[in-house]
N, C-alpha and C positions, 0 to 999 in steps of 0.2 A: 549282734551282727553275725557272731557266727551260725547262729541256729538259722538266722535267715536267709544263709549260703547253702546249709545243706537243703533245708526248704525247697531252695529253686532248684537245685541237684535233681531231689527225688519228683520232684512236678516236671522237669523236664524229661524224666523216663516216664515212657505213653502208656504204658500196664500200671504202674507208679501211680501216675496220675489219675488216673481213667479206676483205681479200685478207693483209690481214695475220691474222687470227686462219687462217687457210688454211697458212700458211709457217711459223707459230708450233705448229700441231700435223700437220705433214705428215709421213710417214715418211719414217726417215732412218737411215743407219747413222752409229754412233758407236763409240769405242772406249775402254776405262775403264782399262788394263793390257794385261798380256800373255796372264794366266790361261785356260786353259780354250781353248786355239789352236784344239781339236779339234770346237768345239760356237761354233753359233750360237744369240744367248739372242733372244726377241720381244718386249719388254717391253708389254704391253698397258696404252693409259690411255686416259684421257677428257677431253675438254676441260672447263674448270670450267663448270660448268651446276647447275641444284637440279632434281634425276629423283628419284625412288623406288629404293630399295636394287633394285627387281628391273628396273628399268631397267638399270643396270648390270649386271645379272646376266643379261641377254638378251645385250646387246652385247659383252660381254666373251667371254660364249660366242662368237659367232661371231669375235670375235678368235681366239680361243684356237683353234680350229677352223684356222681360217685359217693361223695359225702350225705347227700338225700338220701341215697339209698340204703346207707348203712344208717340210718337215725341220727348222722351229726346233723351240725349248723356250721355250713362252712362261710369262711371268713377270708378273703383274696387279700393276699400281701402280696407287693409290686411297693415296699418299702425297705426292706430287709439287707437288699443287696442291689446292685449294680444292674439297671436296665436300661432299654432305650430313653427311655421317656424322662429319666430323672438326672437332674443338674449335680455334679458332684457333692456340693453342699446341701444336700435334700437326700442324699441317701440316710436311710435310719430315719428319717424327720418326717419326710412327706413318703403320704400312699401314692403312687400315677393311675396305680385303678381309680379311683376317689374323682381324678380329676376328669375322668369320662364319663364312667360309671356309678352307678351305685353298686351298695354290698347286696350283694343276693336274699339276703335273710334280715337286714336292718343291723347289724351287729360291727362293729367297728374293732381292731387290732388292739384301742383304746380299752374299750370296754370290754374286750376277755383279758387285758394285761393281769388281773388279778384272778383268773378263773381257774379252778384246778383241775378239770379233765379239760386236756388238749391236745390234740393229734398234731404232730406237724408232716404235712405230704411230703410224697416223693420229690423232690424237683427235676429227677432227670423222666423225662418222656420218651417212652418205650412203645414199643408193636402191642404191646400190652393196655396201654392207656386206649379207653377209647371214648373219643370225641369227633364231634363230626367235621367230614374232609370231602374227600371227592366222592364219596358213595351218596349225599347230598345233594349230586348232579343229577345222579343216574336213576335215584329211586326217591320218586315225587311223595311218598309214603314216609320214608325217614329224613327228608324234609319238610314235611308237614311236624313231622315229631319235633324234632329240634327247633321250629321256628315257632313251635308253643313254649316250649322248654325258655327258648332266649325271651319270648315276651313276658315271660314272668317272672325269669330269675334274673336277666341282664337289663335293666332298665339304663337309659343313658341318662346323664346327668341333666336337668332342665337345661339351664343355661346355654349348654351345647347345643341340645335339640333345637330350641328356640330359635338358634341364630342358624341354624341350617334350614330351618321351614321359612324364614326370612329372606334365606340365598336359595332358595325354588322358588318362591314370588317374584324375587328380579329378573331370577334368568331362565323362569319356563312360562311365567304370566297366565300360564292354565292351559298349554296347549299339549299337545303331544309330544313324547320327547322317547327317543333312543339313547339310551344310557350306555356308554363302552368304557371298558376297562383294558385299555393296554400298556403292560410293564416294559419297560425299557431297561438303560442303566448297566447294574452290575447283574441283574439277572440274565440279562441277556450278552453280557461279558463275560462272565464268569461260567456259567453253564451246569449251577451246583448240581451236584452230583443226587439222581432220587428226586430230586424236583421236576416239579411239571412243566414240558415245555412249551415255550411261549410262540405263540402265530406270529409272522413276520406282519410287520406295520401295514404294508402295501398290500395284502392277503383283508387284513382286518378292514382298510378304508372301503375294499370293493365290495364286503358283504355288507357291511354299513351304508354302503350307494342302493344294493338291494333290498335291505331292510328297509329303511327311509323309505321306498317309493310304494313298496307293496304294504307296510302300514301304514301309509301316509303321514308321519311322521314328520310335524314344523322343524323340531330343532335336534342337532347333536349334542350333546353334553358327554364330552370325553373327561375321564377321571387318568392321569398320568404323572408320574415323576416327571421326566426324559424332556424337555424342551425342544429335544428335534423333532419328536416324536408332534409333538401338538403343533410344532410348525408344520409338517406336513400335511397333519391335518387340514391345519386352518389355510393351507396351500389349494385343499381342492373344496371346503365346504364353507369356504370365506365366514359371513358372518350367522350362517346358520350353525355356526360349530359356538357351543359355551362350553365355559370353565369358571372354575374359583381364582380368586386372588390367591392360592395355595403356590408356596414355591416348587418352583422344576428345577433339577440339573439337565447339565451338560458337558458333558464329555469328562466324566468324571474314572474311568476305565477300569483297572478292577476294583475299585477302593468299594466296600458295600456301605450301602444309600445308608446304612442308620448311622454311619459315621461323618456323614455328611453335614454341616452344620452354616447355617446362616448367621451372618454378625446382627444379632440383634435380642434385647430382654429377651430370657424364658424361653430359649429357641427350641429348648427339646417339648416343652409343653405346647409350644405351640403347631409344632408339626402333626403332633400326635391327633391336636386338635381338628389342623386342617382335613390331615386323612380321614379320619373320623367321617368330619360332615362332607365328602367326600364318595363315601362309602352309603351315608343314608342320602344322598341326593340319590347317586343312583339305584336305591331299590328305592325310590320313590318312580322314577320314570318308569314307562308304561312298555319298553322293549329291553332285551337286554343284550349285550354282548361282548365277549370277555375272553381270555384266556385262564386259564383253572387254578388261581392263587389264592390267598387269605382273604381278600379284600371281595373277590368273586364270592366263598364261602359268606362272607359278611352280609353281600346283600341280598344275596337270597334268604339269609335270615330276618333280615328286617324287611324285609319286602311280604306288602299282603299280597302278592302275586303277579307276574308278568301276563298280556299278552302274545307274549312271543319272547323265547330263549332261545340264545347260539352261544354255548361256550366251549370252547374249542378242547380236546381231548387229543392231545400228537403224542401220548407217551412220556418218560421221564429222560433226565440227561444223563 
């Protein structure tokens, strides 16, 4: 008890903390067995933090990347510690990568437990790491790069993909569709600091009234948390506006969305999920339009190409 007093002592001084949380996820090799003499594994992680699934899904790529490059086989753990996507009883037990994804390389947490060259990554992300962000926007060249990089190291898991090409048959039936992304909530309550700022609602519905007519565009398909948000929407595009059965909040004020939790089984797997097929409906649609977030980065990854892009660029907060 008492070691666990001074513990919270020294985590509560922010240099304290901040050189210790630095040595606690700093790369390092370890060794688990003997197994596998011939191969170096990279196990990719993150330090406990509350990001959006495609937060992780940026950074991991440029791990993963990183590890190719130097001749590992890297190996994504999202089981080790504490993340959005896993129920407290699943930490240490279940992967959350696992349950969107596959492993990059075929190789499972399981099957290097007994391997004895092992790298364990950084988990703190730095100016230093690089994986791709908003230069993705601007230069169609290192989006083309990364969206070969994601198709062949990031495959999503069947099952998920399946039931998202399932929910584009009901709610696009083959026709044209403008795809939008606009974040509400605590991003736009809070105002993080470095992050990119978000177009206001009423900005985004009237380029969407322009989009729509000069691509002649059937349907909307707006991807959002924020429930006001898609009321307004569906205020001026009645039932040419679709959506998923995905939950939205409301009026939730600074509390951030990944602490956010629905009463029901498996909630944190299941959001992850929804975003998910979320994110590949709309880089399936044929326009696109957005504010410059993780979920934006996402579909331009998976997307084999727009007709027409507007993601909106205001600077950071």
């Amino acid at each position: 008890m008492r070691d666990m007093g001074v513990k919270k002592i020294l985590k509560s001084i922010p240099i304290v903390d901040s050189l210790y949380v630095k040595w606690r996820w700093r790369e390092h090799k370890v060794s688990f067995g003997k197994d596998n003499p011939d191969k170096t594994f990279f196990v990719v992680r993150r330090a406990t933090c509350k990001v959006g699934l495609f937060s992780y899904v940026m950074t991991n790529m440029g791990l993963v990347k990183y590890a190719l490059d130097k001749g590992y086989i890297p190996v994504i753990d999202m089981q080790g510690n504490k993340n959005t996507y896993l129920e407290e009883n699943e930490v240490g037990k279940k992967n959350a990568w696992e349950y969107y994804f596959e492993q990059p390389c075929g190789y499972s947490l399981e099957d290097i437990s007994t391997s004895k060259n092992v790298i364990l990554s950084s988990g703190v992300i730095t100016e230093k790491n690089i994986y791709p962000g908003k230069e993705i926007v601007k230069d169609q060249r290192k989006c083309l790069v990364w969206r070969s990089f994601f198709a062949q190291y990031l495959k999503v898991q069947e099952i998920v993909y399946k039931e998202a090409n399932e929910q584009r048959s009901r709610l696009f039936g083959g026709e044209k569709v403008l795809g939008v992304l606009c974040r509400g909530t605590d991003y736009i309550n809070n105002r993080p600091k470095n992050h990119p700022i978000q177009p206001d609602p009423e900005e985004v519905i009237k380029k969407a009234e322009e989009i729509t007519k000069k691509y002649k565009c059937r349907w909307i398909y707006l991807a959002t948390e924020d429930e006001k948000i898609y009321q307004r929407f569906y205020e001026i595009f009645g039932d040419k506006l679709k959506v998923t059965t995905a939950r939205r909040c409301r009026d939730i004020g600074n509390t951030n969305i990944n602490d956010i939790g629905f009463q029901r089984e498996n909630d944190k797997y299941l959001r992850g999920k929804e975003y998910l097929i979320n994110i590949i409906l709309l880089a399936k649609c044929d326009c696109l339009l957005a504010g410059r977030v993780g979920g934006t980065y996402g579909a331009l990854l998976m997307s084999q190409g727009y007709e027409y892009v507007h993601i909106y660029d205001l600077g950071v907060y």
